[in-house]
N, C-alpha and C positions, 0 to 999 in steps of 0.2 A: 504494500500500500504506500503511494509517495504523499509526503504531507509537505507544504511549503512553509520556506522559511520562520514566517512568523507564527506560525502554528508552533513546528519544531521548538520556536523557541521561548513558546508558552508568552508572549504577547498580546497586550491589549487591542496596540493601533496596529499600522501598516507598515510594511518594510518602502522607501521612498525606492523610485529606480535608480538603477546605478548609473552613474554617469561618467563613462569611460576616458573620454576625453580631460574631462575637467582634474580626476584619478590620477592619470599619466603625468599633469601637468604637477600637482600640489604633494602627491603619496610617496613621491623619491626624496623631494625636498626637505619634507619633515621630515623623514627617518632620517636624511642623513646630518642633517643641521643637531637634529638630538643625539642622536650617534656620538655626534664630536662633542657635545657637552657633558654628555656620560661619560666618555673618555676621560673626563678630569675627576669624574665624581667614584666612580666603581672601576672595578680591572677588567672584567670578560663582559663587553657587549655585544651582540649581533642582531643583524636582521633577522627576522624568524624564516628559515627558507622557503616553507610552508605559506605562500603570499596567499592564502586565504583563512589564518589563523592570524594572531594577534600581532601587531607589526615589530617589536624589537623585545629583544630576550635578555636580560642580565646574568651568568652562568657563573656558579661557584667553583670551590676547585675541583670540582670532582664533575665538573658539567650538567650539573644541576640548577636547575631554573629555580631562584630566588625572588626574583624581579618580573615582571610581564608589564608592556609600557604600548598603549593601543595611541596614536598617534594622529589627528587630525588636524590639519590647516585648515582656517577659519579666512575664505578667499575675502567674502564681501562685507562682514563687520567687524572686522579688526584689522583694516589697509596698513596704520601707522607703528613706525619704534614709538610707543606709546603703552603707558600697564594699562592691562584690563581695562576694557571701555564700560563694563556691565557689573551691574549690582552681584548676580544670580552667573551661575554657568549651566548653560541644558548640559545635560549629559542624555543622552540617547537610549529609549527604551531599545532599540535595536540593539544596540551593544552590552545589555543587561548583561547578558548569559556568558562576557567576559569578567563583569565583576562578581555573579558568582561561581565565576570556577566551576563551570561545570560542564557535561561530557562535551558539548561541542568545542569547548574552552580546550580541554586536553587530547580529543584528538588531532587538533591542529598545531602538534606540538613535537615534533621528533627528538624530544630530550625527556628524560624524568624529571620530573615536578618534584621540589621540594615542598616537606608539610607545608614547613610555614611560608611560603610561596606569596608576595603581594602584587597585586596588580594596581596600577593606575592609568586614569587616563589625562592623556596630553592636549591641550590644544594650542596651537600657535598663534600668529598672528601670520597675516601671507607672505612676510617679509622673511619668518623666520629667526626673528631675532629678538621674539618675548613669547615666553609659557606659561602657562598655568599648568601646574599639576594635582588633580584631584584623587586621594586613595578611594579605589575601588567600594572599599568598606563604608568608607565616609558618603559616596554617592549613595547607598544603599539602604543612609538613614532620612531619607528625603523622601517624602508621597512621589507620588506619580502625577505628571499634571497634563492633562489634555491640549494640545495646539494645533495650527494646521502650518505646513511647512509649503515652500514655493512652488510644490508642486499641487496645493490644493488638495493635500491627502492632510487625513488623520494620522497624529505619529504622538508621540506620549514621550516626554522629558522628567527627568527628576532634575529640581533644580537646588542647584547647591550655592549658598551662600559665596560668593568669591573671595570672604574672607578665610571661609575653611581651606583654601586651596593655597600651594607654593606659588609666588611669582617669582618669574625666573629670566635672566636674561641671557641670550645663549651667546 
């Protein structure tokens, strides 16, 4: 029996389409602008090879996944080197099922997962050169809040306070 995505992934709203173009343009540049800032902060980083599992991997020394870091550029409201423009950060009902860790979360994962394993999510500015990072955990103490995104679809966000969140300059 085939069930789509947002079914799979026990969602309220709608998965938005993907937009391959826009993908290509914004998905290299985050990972690799974070990449190079991890470099300062931890010792084993990578891209996740697995490009349809969570985008960068932090690995211990035994190559164990401590870290998991899902990565989005924010093309049209957040243009400037400027912090956070927003009270609030959506975080994406679509991408729940990274912050709970769960089976779609690991098998898009060619490494073992450490227990205590954190995930967060990233998002940029389109420049690349300011983040916010929010723990996984922390999105997950937030309601669910209804919106309609540019594409005229229902999609569901939990928003997070932007003070809970790291700003960062990369």
């Amino acid at each position: 029996m085939m069930t789509d995505t947002a079914t799979e992934r026990n969602m309220t709203g709608t998965i938005k389409p993907f937009d391959a173009q826009l993908h290509a343009v914004t998905d290299k540049k985050g990972k690799l602008a974070f990449l190079s800032w991890l470099s300062n902060h931890t010792t084993k980083n990578i891209e996740n090879p697995d490009q349809y599992g969570i985008d960068i991997l932090s690995l211990d020394d035994k190559d164990r996944v401590v870290h998991a870091w899902e990565i989005e550029v924010r093309v049209k409201n957040w243009a400037l080197d400027r912090p956070f423009p927003y009270r609030t950060i959506n975080c994406l009902e679509r991408k729940e099922y990274l912050w709970r860790k769960g089976p779609a979360f690991k098998a898009k994962i060619p490494f073992e997962i450490h227990d205590k394993c954190k995930v967060s999510y990233v998002q940029l500015n389109k420049d690349c050169t300011r983040a916010v990072i929010v723990p996984g955990d922390v999105i997950l103490n937030y309601p669910k809040v209804r919106t309609t995104n540019r594409f005229n679809t229902v999609e569901y966000v939990r928003q997070v306070p932007a003070v809970k969140a790291a700003h960062i300059r990369i």
